[in-house]
C-alpha positions in Angstrom: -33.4 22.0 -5.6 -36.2 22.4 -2.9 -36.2 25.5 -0.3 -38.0 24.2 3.0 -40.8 26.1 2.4 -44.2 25.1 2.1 -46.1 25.5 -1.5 -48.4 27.9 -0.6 -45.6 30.6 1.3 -46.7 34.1 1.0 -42.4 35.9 0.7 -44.5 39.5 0.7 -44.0 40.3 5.0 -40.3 39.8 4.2 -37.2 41.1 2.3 -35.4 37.9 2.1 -33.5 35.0 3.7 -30.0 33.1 5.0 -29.8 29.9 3.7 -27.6 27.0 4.2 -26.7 24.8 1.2 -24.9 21.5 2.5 -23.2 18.6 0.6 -24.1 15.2 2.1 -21.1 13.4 1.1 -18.8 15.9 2.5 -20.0 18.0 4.9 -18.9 21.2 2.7 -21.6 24.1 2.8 -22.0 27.4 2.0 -23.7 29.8 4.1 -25.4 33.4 2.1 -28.3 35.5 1.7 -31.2 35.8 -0.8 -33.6 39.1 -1.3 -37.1 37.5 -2.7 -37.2 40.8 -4.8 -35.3 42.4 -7.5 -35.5 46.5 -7.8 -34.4 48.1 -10.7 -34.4 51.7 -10.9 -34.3 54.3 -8.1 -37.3 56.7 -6.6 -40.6 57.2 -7.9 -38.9 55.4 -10.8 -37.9 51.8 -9.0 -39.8 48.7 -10.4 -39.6 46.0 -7.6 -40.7 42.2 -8.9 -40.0 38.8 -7.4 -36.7 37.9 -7.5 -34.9 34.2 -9.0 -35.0 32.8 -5.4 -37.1 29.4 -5.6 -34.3 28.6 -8.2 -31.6 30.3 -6.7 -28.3 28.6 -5.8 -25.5 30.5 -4.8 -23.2 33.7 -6.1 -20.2 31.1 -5.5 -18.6 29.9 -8.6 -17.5 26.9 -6.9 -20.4 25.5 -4.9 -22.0 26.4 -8.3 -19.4 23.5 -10.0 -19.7 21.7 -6.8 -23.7 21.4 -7.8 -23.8 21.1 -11.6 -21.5 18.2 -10.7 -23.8 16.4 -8.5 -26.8 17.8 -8.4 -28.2 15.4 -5.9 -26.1 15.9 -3.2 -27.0 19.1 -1.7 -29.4 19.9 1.5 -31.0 23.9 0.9 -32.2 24.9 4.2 -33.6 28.4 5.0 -31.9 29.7 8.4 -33.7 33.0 8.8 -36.1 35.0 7.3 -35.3 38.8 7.5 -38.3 41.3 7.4 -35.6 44.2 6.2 -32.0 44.5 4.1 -30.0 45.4 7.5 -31.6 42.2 9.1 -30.6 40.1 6.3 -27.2 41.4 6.3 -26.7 41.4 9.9 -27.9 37.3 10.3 -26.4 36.0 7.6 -22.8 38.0 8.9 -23.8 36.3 12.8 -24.3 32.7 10.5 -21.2 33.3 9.1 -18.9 33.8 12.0 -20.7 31.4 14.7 -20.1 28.7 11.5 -16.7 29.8 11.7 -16.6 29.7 7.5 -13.4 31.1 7.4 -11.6 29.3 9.9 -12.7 25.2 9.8 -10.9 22.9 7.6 -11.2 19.7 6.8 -8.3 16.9 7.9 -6.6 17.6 4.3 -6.3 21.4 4.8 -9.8 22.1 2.3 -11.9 24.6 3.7 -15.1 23.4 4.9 -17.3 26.4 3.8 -17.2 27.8 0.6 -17.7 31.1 1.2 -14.5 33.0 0.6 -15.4 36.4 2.8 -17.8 37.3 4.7 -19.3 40.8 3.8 -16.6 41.8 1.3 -14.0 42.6 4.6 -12.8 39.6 5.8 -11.5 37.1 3.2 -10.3 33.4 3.7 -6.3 32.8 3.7 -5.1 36.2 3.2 -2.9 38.1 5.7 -3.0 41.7 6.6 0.2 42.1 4.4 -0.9 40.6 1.4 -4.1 42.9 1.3 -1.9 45.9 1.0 0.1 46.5 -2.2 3.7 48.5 -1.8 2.6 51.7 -2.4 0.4 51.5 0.4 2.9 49.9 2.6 4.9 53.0 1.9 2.7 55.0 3.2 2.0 53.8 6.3 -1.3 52.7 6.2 -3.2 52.4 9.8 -3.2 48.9 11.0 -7.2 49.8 12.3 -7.9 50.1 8.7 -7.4 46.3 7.5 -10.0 44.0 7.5 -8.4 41.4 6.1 -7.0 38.5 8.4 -5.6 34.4 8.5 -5.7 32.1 10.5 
């Protein structure tokens, strides 16, 4: 694996970045983010040190598969760099929905992104009914409060 980024990159100016991991038989991909450090603690007591990201490959168990599989099929390309967390967030979320990742399949039905949700509130194939269990439904939960849609 080989992020686009020259040998002698300095990550310290930034909190992270949205990558792009592609497969070139298919077309698949996968679209996240990636902090280039890793805090433990919290306060006066935090310890920040550089993060797993120059071998980094994805949190998704299947593109994770996918790659063990083949590992010589995959593009890694780094979108954006984000100077902050809220920045990271926010482009990979914008990457995410102009990609469409929920939404595009291929001509036999399999989704062309991997990514399963985007920001833990919008998930791939499920309706707003399936999201809520019968207790729930008994209540009358407000329909502003579901995140969850299909298409």
């Amino acid at each position: 694996m080989n992020w686009n980024v020259p040998p002698d990159f300095d990550p310290s100016p930034y909190e992270g970045f949205v990558y792009s991991i592609t497969s070139k038989s298919t077309g698949r991909f996968y679209i996240g983010k990636k902090s280039f450090w890793a805090r433990r603690g919290k306060g006066k007591k935090q310890v920040v040190k550089h993060s797993n990201w120059k071998t980094y490959k994805s949190s998704c168990k299947e593109l994770k598969e996918a790659i063990a599989a083949d590992p010589t099929d995959w593009e890694y390309e780094i979108l954006h760099y984000a100077r902050d967390k809220r920045s990271l967030t926010y482009l990979e979320v914008k990457e995410q929905m102009i990609h469409e990742v929920l939404e595009r399949t291929l001509p036999d039905g399999t989704r062309l992104a991997y990514n399963g949700n985007i920001a833990g509130k919008f998930y791939s194939g499920r309706t707003s009914s399936d999201s809520i269990d019968s207790k729930t439904k008994a209540r009358s939960f407000p329909a502003k409060y579901l995140y969850r849609f299909s298409f």
